[in-house]
Jmol script that loads the backbone (N, CA, C; Angstrom):
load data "model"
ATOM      1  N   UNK A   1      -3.789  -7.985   1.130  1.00  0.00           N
ATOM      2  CA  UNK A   1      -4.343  -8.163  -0.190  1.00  0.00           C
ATOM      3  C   UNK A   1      -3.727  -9.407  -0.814  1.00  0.00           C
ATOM      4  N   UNK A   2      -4.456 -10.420  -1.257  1.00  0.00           N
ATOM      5  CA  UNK A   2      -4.075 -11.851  -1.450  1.00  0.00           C
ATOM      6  C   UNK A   2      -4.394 -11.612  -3.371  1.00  0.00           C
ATOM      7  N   UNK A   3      -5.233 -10.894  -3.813  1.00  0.00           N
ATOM      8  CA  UNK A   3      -5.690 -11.430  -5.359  1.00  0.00           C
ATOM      9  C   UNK A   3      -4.944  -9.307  -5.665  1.00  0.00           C
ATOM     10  N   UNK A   4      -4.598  -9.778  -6.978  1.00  0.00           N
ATOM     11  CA  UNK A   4      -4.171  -8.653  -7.697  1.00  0.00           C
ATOM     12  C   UNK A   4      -4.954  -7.463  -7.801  1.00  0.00           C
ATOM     13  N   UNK A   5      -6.622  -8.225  -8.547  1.00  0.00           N
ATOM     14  CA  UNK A   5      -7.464  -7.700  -8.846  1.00  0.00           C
ATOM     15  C   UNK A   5      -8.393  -6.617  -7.603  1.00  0.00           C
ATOM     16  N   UNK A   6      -7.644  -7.756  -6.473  1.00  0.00           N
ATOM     17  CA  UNK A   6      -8.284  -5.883  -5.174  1.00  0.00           C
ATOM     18  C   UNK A   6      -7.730  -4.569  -5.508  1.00  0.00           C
ATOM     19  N   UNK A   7      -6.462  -4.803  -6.640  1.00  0.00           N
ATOM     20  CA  UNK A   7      -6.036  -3.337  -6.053  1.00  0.00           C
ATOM     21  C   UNK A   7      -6.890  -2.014  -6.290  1.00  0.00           C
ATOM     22  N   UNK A   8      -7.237  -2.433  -7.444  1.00  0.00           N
ATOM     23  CA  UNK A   8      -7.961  -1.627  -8.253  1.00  0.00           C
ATOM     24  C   UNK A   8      -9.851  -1.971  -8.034  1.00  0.00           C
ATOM     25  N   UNK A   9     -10.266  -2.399  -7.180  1.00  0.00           N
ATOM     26  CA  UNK A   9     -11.389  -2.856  -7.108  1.00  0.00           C
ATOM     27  C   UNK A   9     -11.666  -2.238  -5.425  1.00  0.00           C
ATOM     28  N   UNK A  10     -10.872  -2.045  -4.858  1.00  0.00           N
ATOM     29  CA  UNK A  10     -11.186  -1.543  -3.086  1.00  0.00           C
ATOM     30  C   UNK A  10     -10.447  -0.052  -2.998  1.00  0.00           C
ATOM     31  N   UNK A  11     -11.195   0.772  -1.921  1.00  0.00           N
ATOM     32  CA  UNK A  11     -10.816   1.671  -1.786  1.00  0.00           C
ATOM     33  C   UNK A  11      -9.378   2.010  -1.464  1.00  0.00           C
ATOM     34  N   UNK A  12      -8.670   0.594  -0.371  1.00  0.00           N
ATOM     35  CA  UNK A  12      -7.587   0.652   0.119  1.00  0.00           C
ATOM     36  C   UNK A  12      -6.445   0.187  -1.446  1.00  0.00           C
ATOM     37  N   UNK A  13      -6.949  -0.586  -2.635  1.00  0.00           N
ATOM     38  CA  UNK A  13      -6.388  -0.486  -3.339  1.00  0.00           C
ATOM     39  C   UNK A  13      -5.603   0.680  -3.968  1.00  0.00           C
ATOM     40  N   UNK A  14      -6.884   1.442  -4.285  1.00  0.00           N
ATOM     41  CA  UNK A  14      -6.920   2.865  -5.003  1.00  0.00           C
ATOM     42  C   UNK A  14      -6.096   4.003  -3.870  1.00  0.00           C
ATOM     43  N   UNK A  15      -5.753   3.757  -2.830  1.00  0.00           N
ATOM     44  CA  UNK A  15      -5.321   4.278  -2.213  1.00  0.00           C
ATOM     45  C   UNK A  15      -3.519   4.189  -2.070  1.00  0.00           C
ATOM     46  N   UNK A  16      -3.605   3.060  -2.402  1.00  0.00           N
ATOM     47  CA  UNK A  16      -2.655   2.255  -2.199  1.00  0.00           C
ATOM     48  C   UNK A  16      -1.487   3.113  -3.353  1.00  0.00           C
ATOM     49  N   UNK A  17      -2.723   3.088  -4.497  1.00  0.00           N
ATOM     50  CA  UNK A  17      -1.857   3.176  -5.781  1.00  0.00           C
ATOM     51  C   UNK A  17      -1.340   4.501  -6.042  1.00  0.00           C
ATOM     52  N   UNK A  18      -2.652   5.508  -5.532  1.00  0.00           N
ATOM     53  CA  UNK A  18      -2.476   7.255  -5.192  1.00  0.00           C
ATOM     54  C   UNK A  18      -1.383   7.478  -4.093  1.00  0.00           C
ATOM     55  N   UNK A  19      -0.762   6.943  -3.373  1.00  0.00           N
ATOM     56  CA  UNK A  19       0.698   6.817  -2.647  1.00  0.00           C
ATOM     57  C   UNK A  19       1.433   6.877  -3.069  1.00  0.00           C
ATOM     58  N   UNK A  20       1.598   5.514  -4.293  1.00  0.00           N
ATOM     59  CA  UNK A  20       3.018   4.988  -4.558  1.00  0.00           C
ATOM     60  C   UNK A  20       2.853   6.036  -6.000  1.00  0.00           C
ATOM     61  N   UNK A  21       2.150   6.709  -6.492  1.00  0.00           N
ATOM     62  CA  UNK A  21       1.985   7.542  -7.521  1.00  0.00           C
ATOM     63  C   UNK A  21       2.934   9.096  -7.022  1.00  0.00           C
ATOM     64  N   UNK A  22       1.783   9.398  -6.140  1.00  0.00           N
ATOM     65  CA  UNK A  22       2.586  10.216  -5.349  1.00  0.00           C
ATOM     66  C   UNK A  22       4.374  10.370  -4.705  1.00  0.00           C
ATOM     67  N   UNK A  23       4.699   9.246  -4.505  1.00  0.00           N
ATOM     68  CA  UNK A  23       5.527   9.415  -3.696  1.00  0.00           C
ATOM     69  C   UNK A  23       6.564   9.207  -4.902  1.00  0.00           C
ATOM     70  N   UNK A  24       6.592   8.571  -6.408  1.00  0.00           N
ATOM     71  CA  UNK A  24       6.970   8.302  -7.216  1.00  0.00           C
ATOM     72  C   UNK A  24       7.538   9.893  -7.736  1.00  0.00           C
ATOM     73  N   UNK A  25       6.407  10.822  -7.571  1.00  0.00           N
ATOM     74  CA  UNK A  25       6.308  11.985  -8.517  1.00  0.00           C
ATOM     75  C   UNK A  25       7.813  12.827  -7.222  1.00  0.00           C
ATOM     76  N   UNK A  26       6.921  12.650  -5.653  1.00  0.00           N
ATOM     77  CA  UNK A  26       8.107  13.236  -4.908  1.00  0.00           C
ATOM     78  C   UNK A  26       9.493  13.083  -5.458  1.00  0.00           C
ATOM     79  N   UNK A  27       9.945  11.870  -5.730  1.00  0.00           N
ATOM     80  CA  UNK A  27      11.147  11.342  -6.144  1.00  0.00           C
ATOM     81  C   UNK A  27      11.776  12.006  -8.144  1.00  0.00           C
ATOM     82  N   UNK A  28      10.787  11.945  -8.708  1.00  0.00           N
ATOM     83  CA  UNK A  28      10.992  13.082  -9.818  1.00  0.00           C
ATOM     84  C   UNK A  28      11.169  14.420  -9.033  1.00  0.00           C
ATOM     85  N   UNK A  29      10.524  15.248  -8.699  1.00  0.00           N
ATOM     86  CA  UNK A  29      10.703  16.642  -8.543  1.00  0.00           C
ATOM     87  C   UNK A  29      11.842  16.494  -7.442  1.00  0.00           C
ATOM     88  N   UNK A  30      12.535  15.831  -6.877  1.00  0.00           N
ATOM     89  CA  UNK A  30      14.008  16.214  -6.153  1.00  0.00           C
ATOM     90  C   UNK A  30      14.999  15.595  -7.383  1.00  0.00           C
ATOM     91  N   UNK A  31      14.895  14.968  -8.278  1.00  0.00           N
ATOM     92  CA  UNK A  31      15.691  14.618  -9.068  1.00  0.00           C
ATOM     93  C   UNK A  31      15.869  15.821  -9.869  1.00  0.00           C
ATOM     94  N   UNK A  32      14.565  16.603 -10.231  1.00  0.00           N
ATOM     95  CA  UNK A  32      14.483  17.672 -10.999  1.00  0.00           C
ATOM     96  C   UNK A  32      15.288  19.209 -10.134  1.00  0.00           C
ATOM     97  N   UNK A  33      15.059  19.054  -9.045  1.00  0.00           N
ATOM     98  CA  UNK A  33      15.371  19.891  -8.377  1.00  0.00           C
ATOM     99  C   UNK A  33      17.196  19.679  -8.073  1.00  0.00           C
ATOM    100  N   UNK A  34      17.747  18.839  -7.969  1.00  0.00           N
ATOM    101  CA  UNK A  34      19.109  18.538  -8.551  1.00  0.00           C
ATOM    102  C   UNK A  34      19.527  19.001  -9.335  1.00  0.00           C
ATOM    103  N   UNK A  35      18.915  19.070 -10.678  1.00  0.00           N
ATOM    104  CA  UNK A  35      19.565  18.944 -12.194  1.00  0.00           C
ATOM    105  C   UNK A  35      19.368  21.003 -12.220  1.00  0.00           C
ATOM    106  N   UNK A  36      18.071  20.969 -12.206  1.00  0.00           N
ATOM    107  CA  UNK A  36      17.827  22.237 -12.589  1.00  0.00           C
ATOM    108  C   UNK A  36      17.766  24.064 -11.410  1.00  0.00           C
ATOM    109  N   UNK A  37      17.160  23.268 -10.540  1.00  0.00           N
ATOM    110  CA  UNK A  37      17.197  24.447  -9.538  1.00  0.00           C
ATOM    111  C   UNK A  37      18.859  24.893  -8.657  1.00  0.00           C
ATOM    112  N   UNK A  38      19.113  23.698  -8.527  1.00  0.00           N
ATOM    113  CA  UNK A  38      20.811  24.010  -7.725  1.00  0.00           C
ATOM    114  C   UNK A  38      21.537  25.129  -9.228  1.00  0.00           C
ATOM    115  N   UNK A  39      21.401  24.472 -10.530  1.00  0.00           N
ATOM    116  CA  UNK A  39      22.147  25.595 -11.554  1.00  0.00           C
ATOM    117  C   UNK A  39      21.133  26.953 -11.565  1.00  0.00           C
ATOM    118  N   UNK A  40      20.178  27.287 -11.073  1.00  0.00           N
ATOM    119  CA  UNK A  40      19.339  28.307 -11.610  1.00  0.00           C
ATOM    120  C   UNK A  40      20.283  29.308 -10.344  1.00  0.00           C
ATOM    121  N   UNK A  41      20.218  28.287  -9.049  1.00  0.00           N
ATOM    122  CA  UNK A  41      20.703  29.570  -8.057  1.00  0.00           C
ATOM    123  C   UNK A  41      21.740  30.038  -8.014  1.00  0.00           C
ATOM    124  N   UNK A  42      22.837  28.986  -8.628  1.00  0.00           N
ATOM    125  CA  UNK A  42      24.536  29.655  -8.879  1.00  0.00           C
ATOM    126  C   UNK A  42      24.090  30.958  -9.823  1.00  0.00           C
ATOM    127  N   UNK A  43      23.085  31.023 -10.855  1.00  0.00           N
ATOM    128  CA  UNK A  43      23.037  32.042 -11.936  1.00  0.00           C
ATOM    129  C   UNK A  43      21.883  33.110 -10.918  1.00  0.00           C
ATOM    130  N   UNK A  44      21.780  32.955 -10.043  1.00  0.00           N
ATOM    131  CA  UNK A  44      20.842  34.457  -9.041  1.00  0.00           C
ATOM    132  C   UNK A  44      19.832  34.513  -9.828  1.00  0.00           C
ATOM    133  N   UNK A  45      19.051  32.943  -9.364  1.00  0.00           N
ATOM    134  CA  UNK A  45      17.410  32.757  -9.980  1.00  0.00           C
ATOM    135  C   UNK A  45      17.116  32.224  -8.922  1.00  0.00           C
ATOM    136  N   UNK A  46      16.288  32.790  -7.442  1.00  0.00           N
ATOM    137  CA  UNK A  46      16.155  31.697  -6.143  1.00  0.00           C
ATOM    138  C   UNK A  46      14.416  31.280  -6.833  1.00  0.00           C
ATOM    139  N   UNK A  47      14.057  32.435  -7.885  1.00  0.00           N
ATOM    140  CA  UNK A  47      12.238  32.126  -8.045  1.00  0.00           C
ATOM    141  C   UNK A  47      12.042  30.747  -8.428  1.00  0.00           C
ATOM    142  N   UNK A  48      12.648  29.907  -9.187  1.00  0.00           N
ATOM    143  CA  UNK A  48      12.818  28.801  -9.562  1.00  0.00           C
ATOM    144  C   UNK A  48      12.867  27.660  -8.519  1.00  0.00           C
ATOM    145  N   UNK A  49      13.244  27.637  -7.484  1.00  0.00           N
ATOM    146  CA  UNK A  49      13.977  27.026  -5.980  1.00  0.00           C
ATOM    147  C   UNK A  49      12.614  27.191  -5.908  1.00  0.00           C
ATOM    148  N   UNK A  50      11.955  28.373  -5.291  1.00  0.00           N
ATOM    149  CA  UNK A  50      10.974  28.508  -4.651  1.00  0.00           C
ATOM    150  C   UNK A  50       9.603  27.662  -4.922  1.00  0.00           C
ATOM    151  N   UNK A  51       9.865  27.854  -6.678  1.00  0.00           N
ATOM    152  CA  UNK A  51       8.862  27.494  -6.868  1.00  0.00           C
ATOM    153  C   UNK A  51       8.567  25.766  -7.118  1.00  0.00           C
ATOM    154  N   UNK A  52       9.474  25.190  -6.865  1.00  0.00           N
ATOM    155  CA  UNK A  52      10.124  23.708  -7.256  1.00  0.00           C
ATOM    156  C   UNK A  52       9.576  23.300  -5.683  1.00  0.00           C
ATOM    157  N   UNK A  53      10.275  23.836  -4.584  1.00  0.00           N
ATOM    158  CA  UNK A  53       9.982  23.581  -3.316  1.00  0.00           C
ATOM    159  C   UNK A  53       8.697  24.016  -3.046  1.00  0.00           C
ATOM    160  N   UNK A  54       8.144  24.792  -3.198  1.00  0.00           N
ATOM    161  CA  UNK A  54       6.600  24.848  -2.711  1.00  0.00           C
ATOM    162  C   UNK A  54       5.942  23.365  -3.444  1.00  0.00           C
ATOM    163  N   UNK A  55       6.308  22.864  -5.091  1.00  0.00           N
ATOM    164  CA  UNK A  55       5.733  21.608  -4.989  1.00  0.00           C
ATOM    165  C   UNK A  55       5.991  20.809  -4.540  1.00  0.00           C
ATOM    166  N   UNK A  56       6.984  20.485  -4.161  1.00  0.00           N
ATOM    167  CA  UNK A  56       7.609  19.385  -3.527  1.00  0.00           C
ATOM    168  C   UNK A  56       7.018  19.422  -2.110  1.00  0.00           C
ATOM    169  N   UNK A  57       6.790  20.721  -1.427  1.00  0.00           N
ATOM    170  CA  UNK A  57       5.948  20.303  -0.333  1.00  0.00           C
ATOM    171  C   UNK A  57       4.423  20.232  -0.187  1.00  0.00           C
ATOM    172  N   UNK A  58       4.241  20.820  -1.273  1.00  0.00           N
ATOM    173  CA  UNK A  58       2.711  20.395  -1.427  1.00  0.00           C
ATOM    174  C   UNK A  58       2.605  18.831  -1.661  1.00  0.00           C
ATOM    175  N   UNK A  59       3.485  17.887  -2.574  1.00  0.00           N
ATOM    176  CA  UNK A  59       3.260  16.724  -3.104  1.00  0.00           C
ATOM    177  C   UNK A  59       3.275  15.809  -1.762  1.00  0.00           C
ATOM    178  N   UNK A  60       4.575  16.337  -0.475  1.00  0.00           N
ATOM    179  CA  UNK A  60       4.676  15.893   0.663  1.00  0.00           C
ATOM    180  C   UNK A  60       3.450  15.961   1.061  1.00  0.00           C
ATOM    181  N   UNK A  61       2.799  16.790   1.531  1.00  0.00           N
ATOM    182  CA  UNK A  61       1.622  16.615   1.983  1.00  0.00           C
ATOM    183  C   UNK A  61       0.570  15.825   1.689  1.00  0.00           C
ATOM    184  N   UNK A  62       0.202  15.980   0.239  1.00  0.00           N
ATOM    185  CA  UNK A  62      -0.431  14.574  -0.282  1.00  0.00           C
ATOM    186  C   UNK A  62       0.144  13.445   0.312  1.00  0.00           C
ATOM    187  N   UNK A  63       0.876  13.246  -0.352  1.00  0.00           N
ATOM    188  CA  UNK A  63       1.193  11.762   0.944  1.00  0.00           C
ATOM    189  C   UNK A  63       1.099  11.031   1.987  1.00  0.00           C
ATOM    190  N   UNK A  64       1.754  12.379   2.837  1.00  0.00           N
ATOM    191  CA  UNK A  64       1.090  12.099   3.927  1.00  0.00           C
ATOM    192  C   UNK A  64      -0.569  12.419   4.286  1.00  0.00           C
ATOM    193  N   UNK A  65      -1.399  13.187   3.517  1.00  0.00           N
ATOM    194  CA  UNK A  65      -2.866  12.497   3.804  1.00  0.00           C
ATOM    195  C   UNK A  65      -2.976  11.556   3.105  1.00  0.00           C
ATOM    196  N   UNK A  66      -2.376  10.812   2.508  1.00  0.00           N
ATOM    197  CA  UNK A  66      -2.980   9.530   1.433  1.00  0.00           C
ATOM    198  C   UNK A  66      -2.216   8.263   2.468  1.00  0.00           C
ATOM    199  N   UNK A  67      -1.097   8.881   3.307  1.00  0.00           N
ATOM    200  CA  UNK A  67      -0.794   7.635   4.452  1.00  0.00           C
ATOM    201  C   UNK A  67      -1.568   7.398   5.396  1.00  0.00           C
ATOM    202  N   UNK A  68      -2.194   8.728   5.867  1.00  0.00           N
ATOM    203  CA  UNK A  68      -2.918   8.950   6.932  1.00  0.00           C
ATOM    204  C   UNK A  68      -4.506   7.951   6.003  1.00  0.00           C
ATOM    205  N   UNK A  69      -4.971   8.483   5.253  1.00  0.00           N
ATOM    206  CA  UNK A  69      -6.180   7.689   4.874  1.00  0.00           C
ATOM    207  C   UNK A  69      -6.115   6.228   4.601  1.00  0.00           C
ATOM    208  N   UNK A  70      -4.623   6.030   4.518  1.00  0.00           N
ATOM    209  CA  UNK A  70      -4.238   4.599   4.433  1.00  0.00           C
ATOM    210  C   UNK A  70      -4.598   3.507   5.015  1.00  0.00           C
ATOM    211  N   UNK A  71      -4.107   4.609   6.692  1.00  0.00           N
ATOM    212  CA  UNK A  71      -3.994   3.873   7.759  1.00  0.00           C
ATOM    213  C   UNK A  71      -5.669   3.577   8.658  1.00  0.00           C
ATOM    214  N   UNK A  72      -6.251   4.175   8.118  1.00  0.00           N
ATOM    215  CA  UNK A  72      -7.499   4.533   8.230  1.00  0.00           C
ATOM    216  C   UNK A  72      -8.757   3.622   7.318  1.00  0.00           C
ATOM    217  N   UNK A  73      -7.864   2.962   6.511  1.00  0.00           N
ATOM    218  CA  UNK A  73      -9.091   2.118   5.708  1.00  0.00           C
ATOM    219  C   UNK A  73      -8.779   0.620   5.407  1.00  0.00           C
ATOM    220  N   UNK A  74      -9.841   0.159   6.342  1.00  0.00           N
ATOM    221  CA  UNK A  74      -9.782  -1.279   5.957  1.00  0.00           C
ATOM    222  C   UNK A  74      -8.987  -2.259   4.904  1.00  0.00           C
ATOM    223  N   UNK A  75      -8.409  -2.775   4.801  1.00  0.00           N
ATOM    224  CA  UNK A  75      -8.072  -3.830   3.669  1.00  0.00           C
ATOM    225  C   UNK A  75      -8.990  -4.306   3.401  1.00  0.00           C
ATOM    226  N   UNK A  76      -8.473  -5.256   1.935  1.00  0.00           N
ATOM    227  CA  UNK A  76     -10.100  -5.853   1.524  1.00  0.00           C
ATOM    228  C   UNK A  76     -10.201  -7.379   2.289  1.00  0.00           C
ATOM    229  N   UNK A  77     -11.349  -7.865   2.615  1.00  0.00           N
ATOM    230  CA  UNK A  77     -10.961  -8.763   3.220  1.00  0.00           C
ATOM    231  C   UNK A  77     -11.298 -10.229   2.097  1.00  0.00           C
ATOM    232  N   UNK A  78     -10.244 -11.226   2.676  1.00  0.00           N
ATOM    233  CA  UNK A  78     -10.389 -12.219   1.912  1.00  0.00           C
ATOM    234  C   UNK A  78     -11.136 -13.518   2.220  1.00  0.00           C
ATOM    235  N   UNK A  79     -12.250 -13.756   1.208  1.00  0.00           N
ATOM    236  CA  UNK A  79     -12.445 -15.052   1.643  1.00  0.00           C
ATOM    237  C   UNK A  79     -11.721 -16.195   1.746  1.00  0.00           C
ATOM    238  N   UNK A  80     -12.173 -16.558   3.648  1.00  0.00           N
ATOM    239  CA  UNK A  80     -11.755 -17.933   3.777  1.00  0.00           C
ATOM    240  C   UNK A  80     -12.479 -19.313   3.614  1.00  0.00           C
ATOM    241  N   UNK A  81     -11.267 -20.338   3.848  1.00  0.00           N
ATOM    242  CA  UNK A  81     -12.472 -21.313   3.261  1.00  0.00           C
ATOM    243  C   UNK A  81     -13.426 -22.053   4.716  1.00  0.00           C
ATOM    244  N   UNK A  82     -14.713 -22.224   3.832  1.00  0.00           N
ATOM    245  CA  UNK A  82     -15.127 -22.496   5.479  1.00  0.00           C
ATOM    246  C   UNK A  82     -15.494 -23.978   5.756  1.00  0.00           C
ATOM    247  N   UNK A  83     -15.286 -24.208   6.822  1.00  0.00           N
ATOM    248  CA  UNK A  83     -15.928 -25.911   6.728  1.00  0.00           C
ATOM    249  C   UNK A  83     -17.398 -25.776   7.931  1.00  0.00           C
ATOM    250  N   UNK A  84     -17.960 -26.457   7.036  1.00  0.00           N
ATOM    251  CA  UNK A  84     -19.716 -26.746   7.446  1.00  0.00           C
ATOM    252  C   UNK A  84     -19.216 -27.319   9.009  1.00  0.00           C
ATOM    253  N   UNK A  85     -18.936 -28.704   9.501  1.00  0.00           N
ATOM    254  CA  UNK A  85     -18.231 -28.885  10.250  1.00  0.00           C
ATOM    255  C   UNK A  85     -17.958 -28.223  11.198  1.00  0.00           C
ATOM    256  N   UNK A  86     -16.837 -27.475  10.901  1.00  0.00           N
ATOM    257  CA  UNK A  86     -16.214 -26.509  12.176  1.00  0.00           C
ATOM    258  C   UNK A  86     -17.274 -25.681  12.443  1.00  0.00           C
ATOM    259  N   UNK A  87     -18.105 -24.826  11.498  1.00  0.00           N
ATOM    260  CA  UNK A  87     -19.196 -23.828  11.428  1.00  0.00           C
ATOM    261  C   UNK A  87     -19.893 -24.398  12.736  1.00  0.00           C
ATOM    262  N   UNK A  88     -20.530 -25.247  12.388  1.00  0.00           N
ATOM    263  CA  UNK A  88     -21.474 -26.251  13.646  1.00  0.00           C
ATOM    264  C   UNK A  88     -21.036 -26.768  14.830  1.00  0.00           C
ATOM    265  N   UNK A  89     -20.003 -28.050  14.614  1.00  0.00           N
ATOM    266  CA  UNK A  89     -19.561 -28.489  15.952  1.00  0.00           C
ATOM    267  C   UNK A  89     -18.961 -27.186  16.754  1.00  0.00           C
ATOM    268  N   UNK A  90     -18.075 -26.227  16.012  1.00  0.00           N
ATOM    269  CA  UNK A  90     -17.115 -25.337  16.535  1.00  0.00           C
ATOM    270  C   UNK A  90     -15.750 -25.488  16.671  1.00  0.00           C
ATOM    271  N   UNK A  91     -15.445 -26.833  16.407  1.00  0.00           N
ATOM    272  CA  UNK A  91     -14.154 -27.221  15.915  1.00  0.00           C
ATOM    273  C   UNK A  91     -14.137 -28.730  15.180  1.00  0.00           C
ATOM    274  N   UNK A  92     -12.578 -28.909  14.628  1.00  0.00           N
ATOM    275  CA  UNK A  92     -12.860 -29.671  13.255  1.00  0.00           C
ATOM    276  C   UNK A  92     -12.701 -30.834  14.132  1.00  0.00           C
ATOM    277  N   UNK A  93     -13.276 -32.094  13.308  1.00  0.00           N
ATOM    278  CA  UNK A  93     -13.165 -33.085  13.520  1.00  0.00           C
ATOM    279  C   UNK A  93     -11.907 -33.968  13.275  1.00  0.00           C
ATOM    280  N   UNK A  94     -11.519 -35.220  14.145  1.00  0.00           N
ATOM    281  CA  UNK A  94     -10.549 -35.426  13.652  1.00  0.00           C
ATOM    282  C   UNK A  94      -9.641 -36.360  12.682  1.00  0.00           C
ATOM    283  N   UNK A  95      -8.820 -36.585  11.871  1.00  0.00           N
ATOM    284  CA  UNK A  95      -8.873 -37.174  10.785  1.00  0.00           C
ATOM    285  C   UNK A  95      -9.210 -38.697  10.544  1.00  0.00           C
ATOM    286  N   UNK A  96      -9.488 -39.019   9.248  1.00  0.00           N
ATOM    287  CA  UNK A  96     -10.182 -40.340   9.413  1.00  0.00           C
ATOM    288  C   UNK A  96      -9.700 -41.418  10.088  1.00  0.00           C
ATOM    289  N   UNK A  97     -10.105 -42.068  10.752  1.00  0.00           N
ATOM    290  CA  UNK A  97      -9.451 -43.449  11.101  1.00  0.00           C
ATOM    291  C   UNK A  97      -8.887 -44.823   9.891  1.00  0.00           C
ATOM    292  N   UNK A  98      -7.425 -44.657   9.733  1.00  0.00           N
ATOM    293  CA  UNK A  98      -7.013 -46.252   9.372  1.00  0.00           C
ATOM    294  C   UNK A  98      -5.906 -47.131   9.769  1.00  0.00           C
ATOM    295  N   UNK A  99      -5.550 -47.789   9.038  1.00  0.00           N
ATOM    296  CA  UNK A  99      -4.668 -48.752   9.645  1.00  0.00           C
ATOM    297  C   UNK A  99      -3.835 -48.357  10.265  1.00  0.00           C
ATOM    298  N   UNK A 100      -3.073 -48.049   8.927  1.00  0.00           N
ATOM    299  CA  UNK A 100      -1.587 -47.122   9.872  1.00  0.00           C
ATOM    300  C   UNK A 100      -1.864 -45.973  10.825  1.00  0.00           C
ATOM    301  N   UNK A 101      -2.636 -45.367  11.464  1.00  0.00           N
ATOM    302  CA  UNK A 101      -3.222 -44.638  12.218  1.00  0.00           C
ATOM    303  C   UNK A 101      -3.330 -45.211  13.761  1.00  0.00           C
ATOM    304  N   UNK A 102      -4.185 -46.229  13.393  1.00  0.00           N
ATOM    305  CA  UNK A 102      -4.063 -47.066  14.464  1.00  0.00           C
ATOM    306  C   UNK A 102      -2.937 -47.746  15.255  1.00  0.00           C
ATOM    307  N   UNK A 103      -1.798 -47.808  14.130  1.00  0.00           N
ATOM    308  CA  UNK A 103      -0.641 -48.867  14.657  1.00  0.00           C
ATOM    309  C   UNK A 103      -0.022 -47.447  15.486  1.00  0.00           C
ATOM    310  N   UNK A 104       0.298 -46.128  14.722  1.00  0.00           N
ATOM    311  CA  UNK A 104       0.566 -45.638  15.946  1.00  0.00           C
ATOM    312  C   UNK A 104       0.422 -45.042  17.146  1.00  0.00           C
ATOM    313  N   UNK A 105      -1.109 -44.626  16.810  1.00  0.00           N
ATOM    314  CA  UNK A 105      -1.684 -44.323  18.411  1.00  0.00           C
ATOM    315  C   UNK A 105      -1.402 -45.058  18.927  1.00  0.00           C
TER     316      UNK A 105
END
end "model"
wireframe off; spacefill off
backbone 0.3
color backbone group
């Protein structure tokens, strides 16, 4: 992706962005799961754990289908520039002839 504006304009953009969204949120809910679930279980609350880790592996999973569809979808492709020239002959011609050109061939 060469222009900004693909990200949000191609599928592989939007894909792109549902990843790093995702994988953003993974990184909250183990931060959360630090702070709050490790104190719930010293106090003999595992429902809390449980229920922290079932999202956390559900969110895993997203991911990994949003890597898997990743890997699976085209980039956008970019225009190159084309020369009329090469188009036709099939390769470019070669640069102009001048003086100093000449002296060192």
């Amino acid at each position: 992706m060469t222009d900004v504006g693909q990200v949000f304009s191609s599928a592989y953009g939007w894909l792109l962005c549902a990843k790093t969204a995702a994988f953003i949120a993974l990184g909250v809910l183990g931060r959360l799961h630090r702070r709050r679930t490790v104190a719930d279980l010293r106090q003999n609350r595992p429902r809390s754990f449980l229920r922290l880790a079932l999202a956390e592996v559900a969110i895993m999973a997203v991911v990994i289908g949003l890597a898997v569809a990743l890997s699976r979808t085209a980039p956008p492709v970019t225009a190159a520039a084309t020369d009329p020239v090469r188009d036709l002959l099939g390769y470019v011609l070669p640069p102009e002839i001048t003086l100093p050109r000449l002296a060192v061939a």
